[in-house]
C-alpha positions as CSV (number, residue, x, y, z in Angstrom):
1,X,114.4,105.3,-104.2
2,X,115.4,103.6,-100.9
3,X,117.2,106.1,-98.2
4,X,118.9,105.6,-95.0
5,X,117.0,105.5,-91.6
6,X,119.1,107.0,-89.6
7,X,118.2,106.7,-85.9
8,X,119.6,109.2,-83.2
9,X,119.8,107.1,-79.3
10,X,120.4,108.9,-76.2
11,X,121.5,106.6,-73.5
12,X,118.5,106.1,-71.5
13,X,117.0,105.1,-75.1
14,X,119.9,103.0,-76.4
15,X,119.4,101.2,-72.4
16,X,115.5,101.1,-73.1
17,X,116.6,98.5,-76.3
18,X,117.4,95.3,-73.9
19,X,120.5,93.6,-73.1
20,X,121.7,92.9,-76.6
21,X,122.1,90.3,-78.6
22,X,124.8,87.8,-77.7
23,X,127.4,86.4,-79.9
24,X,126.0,83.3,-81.5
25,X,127.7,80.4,-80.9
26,X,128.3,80.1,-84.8
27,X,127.4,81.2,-87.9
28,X,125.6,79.1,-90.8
29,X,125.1,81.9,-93.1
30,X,121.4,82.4,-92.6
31,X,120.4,85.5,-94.1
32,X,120.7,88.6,-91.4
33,X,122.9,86.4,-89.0
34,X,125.8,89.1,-89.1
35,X,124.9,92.1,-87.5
36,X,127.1,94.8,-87.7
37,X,128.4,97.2,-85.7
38,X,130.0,100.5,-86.8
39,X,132.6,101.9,-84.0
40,X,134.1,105.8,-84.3
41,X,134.2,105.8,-88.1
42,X,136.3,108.2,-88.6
43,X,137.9,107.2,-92.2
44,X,135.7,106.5,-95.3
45,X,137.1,103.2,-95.7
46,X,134.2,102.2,-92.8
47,X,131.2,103.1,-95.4
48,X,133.7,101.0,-98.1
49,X,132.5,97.5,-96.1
50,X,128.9,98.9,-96.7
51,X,129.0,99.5,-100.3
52,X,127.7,96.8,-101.3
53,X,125.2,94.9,-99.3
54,X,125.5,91.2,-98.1
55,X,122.3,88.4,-98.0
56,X,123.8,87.2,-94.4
57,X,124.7,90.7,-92.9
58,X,121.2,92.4,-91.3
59,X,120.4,95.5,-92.7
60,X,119.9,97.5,-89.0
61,X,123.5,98.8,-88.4
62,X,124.6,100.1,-85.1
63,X,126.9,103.0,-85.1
64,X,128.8,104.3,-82.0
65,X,130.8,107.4,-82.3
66,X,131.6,111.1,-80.7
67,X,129.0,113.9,-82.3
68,X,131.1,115.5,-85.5
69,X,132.4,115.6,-89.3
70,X,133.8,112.0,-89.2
71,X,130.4,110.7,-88.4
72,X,128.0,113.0,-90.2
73,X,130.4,111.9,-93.2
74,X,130.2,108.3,-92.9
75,X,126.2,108.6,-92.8
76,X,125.9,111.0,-95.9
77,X,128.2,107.8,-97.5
78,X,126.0,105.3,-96.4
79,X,123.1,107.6,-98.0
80,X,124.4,107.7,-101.1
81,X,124.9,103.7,-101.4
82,X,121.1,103.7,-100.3
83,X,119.7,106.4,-103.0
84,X,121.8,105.1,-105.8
85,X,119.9,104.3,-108.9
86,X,121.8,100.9,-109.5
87,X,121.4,97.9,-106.8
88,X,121.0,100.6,-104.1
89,X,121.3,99.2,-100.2
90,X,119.0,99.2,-97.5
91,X,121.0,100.0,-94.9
92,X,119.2,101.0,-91.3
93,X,121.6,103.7,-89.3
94,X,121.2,103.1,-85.6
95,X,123.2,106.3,-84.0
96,X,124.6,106.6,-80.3
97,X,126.8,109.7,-80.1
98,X,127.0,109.7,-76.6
99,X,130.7,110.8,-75.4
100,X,130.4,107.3,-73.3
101,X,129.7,105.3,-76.9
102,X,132.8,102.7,-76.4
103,X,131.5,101.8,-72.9
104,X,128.1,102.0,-74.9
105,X,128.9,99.6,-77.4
106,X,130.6,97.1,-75.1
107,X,127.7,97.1,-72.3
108,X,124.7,97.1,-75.2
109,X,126.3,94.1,-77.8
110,X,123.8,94.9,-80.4
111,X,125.7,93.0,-82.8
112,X,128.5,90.2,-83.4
113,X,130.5,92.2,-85.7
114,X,132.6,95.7,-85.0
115,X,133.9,97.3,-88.3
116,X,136.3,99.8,-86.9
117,X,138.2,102.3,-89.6
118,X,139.5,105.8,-87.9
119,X,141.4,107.1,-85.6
120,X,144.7,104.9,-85.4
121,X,145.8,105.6,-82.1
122,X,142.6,104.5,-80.4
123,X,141.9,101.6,-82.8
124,X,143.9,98.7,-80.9
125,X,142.6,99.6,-77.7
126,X,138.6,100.0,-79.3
127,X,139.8,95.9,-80.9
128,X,140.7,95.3,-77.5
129,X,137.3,96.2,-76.1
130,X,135.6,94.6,-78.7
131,X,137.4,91.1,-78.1
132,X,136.8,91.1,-74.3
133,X,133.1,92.0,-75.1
134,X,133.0,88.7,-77.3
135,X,132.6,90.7,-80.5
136,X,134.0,89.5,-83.4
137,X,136.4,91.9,-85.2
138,X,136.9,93.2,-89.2
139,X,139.3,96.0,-89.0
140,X,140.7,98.2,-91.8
141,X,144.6,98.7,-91.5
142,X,146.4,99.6,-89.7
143,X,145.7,97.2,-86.7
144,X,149.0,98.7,-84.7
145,X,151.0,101.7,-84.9
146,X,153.6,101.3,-82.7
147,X,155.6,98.7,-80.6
148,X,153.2,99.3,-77.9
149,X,150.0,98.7,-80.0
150,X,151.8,96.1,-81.5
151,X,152.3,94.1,-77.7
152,X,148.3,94.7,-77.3
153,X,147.3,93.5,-80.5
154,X,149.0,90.1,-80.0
155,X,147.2,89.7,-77.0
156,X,144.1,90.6,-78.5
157,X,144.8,87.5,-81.1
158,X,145.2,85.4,-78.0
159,X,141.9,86.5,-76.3
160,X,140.3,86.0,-80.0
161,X,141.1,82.5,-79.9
162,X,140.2,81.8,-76.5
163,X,137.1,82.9,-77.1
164,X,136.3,81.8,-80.5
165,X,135.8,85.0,-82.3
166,X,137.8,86.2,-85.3
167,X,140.2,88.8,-85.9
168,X,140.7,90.2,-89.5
169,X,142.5,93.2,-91.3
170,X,141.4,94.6,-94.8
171,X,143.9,93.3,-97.2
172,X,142.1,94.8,-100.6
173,X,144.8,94.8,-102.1
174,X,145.2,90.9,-102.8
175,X,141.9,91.5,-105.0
176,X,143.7,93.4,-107.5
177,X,143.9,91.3,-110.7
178,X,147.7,92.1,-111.4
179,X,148.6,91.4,-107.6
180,X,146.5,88.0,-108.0
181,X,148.1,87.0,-111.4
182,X,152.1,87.9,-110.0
183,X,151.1,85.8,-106.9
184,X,149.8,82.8,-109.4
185,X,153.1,83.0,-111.9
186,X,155.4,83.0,-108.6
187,X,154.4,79.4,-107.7
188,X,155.2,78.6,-111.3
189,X,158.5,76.7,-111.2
190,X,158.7,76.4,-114.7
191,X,158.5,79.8,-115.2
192,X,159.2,82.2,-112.2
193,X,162.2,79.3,-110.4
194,X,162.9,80.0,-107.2
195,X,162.9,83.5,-105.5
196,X,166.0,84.8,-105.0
197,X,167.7,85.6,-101.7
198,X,168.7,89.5,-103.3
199,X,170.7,91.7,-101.2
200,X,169.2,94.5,-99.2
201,X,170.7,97.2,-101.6
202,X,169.7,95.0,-104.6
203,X,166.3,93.5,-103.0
204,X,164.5,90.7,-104.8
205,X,160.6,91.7,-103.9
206,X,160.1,95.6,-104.1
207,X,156.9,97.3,-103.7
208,X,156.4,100.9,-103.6
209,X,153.0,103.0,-103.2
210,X,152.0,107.1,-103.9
211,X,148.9,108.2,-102.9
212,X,147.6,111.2,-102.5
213,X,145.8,113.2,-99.5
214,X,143.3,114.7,-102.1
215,X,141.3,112.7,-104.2
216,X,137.5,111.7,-104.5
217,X,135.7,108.3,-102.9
218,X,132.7,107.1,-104.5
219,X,132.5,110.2,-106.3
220,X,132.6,112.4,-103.9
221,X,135.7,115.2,-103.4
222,X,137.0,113.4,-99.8
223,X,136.9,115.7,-97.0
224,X,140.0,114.2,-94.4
225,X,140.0,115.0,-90.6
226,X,142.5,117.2,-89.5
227,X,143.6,114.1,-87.3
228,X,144.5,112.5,-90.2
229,X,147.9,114.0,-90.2
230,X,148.5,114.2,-87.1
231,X,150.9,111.2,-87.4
232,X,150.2,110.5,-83.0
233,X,147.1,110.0,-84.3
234,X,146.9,108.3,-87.6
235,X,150.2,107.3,-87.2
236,X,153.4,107.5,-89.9
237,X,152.8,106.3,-93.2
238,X,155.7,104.1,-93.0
239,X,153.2,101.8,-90.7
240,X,149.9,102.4,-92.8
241,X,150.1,101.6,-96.2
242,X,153.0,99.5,-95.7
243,X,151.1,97.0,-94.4
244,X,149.7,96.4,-97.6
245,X,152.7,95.8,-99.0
246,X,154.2,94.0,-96.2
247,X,151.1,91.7,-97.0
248,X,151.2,91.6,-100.3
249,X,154.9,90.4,-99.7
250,X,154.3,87.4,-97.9
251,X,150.5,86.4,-99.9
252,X,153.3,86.6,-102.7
253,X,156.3,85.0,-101.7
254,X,155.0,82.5,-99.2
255,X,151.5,81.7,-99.8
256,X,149.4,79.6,-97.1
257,X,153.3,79.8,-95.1
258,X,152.5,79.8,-91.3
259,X,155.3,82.3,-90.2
260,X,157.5,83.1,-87.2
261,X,158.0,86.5,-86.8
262,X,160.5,85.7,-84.2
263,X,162.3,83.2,-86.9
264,X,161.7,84.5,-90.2
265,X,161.8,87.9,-89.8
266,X,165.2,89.8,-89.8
267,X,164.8,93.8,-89.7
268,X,167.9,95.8,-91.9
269,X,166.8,99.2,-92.1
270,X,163.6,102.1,-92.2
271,X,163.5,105.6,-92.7
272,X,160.6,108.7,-92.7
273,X,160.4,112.1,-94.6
274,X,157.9,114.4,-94.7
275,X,155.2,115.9,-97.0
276,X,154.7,119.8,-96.4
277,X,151.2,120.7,-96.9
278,X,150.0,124.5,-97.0
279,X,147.2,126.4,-95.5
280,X,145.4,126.7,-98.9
281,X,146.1,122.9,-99.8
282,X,145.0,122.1,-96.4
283,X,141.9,123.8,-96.6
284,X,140.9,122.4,-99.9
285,X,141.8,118.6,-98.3
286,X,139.5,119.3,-94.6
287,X,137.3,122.4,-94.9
288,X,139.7,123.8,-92.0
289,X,140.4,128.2,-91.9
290,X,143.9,127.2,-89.2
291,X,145.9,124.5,-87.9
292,X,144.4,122.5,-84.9
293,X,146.4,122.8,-81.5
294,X,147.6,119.6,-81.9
295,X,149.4,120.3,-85.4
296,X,151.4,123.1,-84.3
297,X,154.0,120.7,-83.3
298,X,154.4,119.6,-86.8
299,X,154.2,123.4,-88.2
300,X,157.0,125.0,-89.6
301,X,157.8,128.7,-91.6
302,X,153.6,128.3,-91.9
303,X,153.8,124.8,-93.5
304,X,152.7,121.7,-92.3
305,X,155.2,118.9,-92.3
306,X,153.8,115.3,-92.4
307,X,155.4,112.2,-91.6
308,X,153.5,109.9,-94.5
309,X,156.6,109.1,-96.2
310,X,159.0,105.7,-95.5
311,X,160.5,102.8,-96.6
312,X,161.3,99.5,-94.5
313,X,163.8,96.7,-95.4
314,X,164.2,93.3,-94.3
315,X,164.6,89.8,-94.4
316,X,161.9,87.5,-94.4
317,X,162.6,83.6,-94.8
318,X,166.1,85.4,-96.0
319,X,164.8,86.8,-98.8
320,X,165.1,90.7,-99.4
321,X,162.9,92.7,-99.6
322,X,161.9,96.4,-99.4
323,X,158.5,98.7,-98.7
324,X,158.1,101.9,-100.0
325,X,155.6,104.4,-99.5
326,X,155.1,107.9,-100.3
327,X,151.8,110.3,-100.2
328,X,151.8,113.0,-102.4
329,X,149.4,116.2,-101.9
330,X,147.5,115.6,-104.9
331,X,148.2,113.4,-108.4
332,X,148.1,115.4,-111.8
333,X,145.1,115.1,-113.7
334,X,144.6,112.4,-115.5
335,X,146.4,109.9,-112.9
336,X,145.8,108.7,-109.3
337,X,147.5,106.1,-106.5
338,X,150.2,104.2,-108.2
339,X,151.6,100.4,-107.1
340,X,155.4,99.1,-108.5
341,X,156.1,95.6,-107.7
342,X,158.8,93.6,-108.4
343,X,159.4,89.8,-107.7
344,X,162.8,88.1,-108.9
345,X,162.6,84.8,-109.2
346,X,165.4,82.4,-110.5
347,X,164.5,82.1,-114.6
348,X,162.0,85.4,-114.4
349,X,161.6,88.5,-113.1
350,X,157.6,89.8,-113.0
351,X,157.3,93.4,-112.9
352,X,153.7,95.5,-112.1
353,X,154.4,99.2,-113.4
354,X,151.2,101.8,-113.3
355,X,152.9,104.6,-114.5
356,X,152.4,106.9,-117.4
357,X,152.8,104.1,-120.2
358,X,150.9,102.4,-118.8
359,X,148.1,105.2,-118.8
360,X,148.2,104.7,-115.0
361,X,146.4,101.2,-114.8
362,X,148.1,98.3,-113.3
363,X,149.9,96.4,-115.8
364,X,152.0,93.3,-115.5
365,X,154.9,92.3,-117.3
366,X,157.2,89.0,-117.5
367,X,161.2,89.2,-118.0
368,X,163.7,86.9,-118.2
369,X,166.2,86.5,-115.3
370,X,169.2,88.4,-115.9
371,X,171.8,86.0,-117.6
372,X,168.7,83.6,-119.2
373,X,168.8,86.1,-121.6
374,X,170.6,84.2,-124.4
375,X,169.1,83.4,-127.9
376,X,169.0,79.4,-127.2
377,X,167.0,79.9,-123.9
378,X,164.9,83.2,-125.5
379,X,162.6,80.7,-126.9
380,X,162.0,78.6,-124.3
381,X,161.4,81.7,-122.0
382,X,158.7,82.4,-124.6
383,X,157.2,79.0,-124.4
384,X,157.3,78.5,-120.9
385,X,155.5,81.7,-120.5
386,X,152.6,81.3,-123.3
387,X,152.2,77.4,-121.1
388,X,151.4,79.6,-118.0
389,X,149.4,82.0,-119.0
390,X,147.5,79.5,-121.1
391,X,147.1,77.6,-117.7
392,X,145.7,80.4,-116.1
393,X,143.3,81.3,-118.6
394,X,141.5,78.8,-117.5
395,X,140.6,80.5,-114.1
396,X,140.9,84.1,-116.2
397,X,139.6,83.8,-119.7
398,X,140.8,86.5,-122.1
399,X,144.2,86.7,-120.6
400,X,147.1,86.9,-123.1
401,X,150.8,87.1,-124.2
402,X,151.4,90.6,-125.9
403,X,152.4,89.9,-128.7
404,X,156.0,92.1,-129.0
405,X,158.6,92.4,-126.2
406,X,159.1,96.1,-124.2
407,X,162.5,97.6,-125.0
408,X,163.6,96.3,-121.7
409,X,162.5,92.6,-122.9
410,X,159.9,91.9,-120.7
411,X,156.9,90.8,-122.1
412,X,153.3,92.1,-121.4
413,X,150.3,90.2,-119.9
414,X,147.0,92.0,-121.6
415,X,144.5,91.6,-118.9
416,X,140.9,92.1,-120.0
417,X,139.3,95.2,-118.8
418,X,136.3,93.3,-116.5
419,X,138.9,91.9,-114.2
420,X,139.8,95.8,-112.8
421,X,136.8,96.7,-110.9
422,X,138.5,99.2,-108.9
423,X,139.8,100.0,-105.2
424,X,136.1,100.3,-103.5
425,X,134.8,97.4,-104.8
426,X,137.3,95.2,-103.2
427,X,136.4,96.4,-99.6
428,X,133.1,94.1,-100.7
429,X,135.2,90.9,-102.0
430,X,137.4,91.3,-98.6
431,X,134.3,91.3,-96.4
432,X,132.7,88.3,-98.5
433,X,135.6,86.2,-97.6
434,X,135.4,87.2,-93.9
435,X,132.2,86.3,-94.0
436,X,132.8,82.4,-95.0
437,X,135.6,82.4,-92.5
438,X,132.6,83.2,-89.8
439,X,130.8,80.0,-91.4
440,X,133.6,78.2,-91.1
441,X,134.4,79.3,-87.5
442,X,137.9,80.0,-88.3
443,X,140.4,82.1,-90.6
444,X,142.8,80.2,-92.6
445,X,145.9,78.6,-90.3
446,X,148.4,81.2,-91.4
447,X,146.5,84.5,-91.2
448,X,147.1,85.3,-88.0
449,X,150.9,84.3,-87.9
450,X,151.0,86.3,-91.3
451,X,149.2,89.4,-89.2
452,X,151.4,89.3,-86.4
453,X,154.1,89.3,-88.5
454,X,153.3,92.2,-90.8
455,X,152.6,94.3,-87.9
456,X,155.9,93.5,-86.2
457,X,157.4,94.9,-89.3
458,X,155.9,97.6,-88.9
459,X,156.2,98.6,-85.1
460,X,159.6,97.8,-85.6
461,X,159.8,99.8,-88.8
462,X,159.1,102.9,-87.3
463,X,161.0,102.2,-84.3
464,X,164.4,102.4,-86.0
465,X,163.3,105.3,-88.6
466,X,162.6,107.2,-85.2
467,X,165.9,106.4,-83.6
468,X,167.9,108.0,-86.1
């Protein structure tokens, strides 16, 4: 059984170790080229990216971080991929936990690649650090959490490509087989048309997300930091999760698209509303007796109120659309996160619904646009669709046409069970791609447009939801 070696550095050790290692000038996806660098991981989504291990990433990972829960947590995760019975990792901890370990991590470069996943209010400036150190950059969401952060991170995309190194987000979320399949059918004009402009009180993309503070990861009941909801410090959930959605939008709508945010993007409207959270509940969700100082603020009649709840809506390439998210306190048993998405397109609609009739798994379904309806076009809605999801059962054998319409006429896609492998797993398939873009010495044209973009959605999201 392999188990993490998990060394502790003080500074005059971690100074003892040489200069570093300096950025290659590229990568050619020789095995151990990638070396990684863990800063502050203070959400579990950090350990995620380590899940699964990767013939060109090194096993010796350096880790800078204060002394605490966050990181003892992320170790004991990294453990448990290590002592796992099945394709266990070999990953080797390196530890600073001096309270100097950014200025640690910038003067010792031990590696070419910062994974940063915590504490939101410090994460554009540690990306900022990381760029002007010549460190590349894979970054779980969110990037930015205001209009300030939002200013920085652009510049940080600018110093990137001045200096060659690549900036990336964790978009899981386009790895989930439904998501992939409604992305696929949109492009179809046969089928799908044209997307429709909508209205914003009648939008034609919607996407809504619940989740739920308490829940288990890899496993394991999750034990949250207080921080985390402490909206200064993780920030609203109307600029978290949204940008999923926000992605998942324009991967949709306007795949390989190189965007304008200051073109293409018109804001309409945002809001935030609160989650109250009790002393037990909070207890069971951090380990924690009392409310930090810093949550009083959001205290009221003894209940915590959190801001993890919004909505955005907006224009993009003037087309509608709307983001919703909401965090529960904990899903009934039986059921977990849940995604709606809707895309109206000019012959069909395509619909992913994950709620109970769906025994809470992802399921996609096909309708006819409203008014192509009639019995003479009914048919050929039928044929049109059997054409498209033959076509893509090329790529995805096993998918199918249900073979009944819902009540509401839509029509199911049955989706073999191998293609849902599950949230965690896709932090691997996201880092696999970054990986080739490090080969390749560049991300795809319209990421970064598409990144800028999403986050300006976002900062300005919670701007207006503030100023009411």
């Amino acid at each position: 059984m392999k188990r993490t070696l998990t060394t502790i550095l003080s500074a005059a050790a971690l100074s003892a170790c040489g200069g570093g290692t300096e950025t290659p000038a590229g990568f050619t996806g020789a095995p151990g080229e990638v070396k990684l660098i863990t800063l502050d991981p203070g959400h579990f989504h950090a350990a995620l990216v380590q899940k699964t291990a990767y013939p060109q990433v090194a096993p010796d990972v350096h880790v800078y971080a204060p002394a605490g829960d966050d990181l003892r947590q992320h170790i004991e995760r990294i453990e448990q991929y290590n002592s796992r019975p099945d394709n266990p990792t070999a990953w080797n901890e390196i530890v600073y936990t001096g309270t100097d370990y950014l200025q640690k991590m910038v003067d010792g470069k031990r590696g070419n690649v910062m994974v940063v996943a915590g504490n939101n209010r410090l994460k554009t400036n540690y990306i900022a650090a990381a760029i002007d150190a010549g460190i590349n950059v894979l970054a779980d969401k969110p990037m930015a959490v205001d209009p300030a952060n939002f200013e920085l991170l652009k510049e940080c995309f600018r110093r990137a490509d001045e200096k060659g190194l690549l900036l990336y987000d964790i978009m899981t979320e386009r790895h989930e087989i439904t998501s992939i399949l409604q992305r696929e059918l949109a492009q179809s004009r046969e089928l799908f048309g044209e997307v429709t402009p909508g209205t914003p009180d009648d939008p034609s993309i919607v996407k809504e997300s619940v989740h739920h503070f308490s829940k288990a990861v890899s496993g394991v009941h999750l034990l949250r930091p207080a921080w985390f909801f402490d909206v200064e410090q993780q920030g609203d959930g109307i600029v978290d999760v949204t940008t999923h959605l926000i992605d998942l939008v324009q991967w949709s709508a306007f795949p390989d698209v190189v965007l304008d945010y200051t073109r293409d993007v018109e804001m309409v409207d945002a809001n935030r509303w609160s989650t109250t959270i009790d002393p037990a509940q909070f207890k069971q969700v951090t380990g924690m007796d009392s409310w930090p100082d810093y949550l009083q603020k959001d205290v009221r009649d003894g209940v915590l109120h959190v801001f993890s709840n919004g909505d955005i809506s907006y224009r993009l390439r003037g087309v509608n659309a709307k983001v919703t998210v909401v965090w529960n306190f904990e899903a009934p048993p039986g059921t977990g996160d849940t995604h709606y998405s809707l895309m109206r397109g000019s012959r069909a609609e395509l619909i992913i619904r994950q709620g109970a009739e769906q025994n809470y798994t992802p399921t996609l379904y096909v309708r006819p646009a409203v008014g192509a309806g009639e019995a003479a076009d009914a048919a050929g809605f039928g044929d049109r669709l059997s054409a498209a999801i033959a076509s893509l059962a090329k790529t995805y054998p096993g998918l199918a046409v249900a073979p009944a319409p819902e009540p509401d006429g839509s029509v199911r896609i049955d989706i073999p069970a191998r293609y849902f492998v599950g949230h965690e797993p896709h932090f691997g398939q996201v880092t696999e791609h970054y990986l080739r873009y490090l080969v390749d010495g560049r991300l795809p044209e319209w990421e970064v447009p598409g990144m800028i973009a999403k986050y300006y959605i976002t900062s300005e999201g919670i701007r207006i939801a503030k100023a009411k």
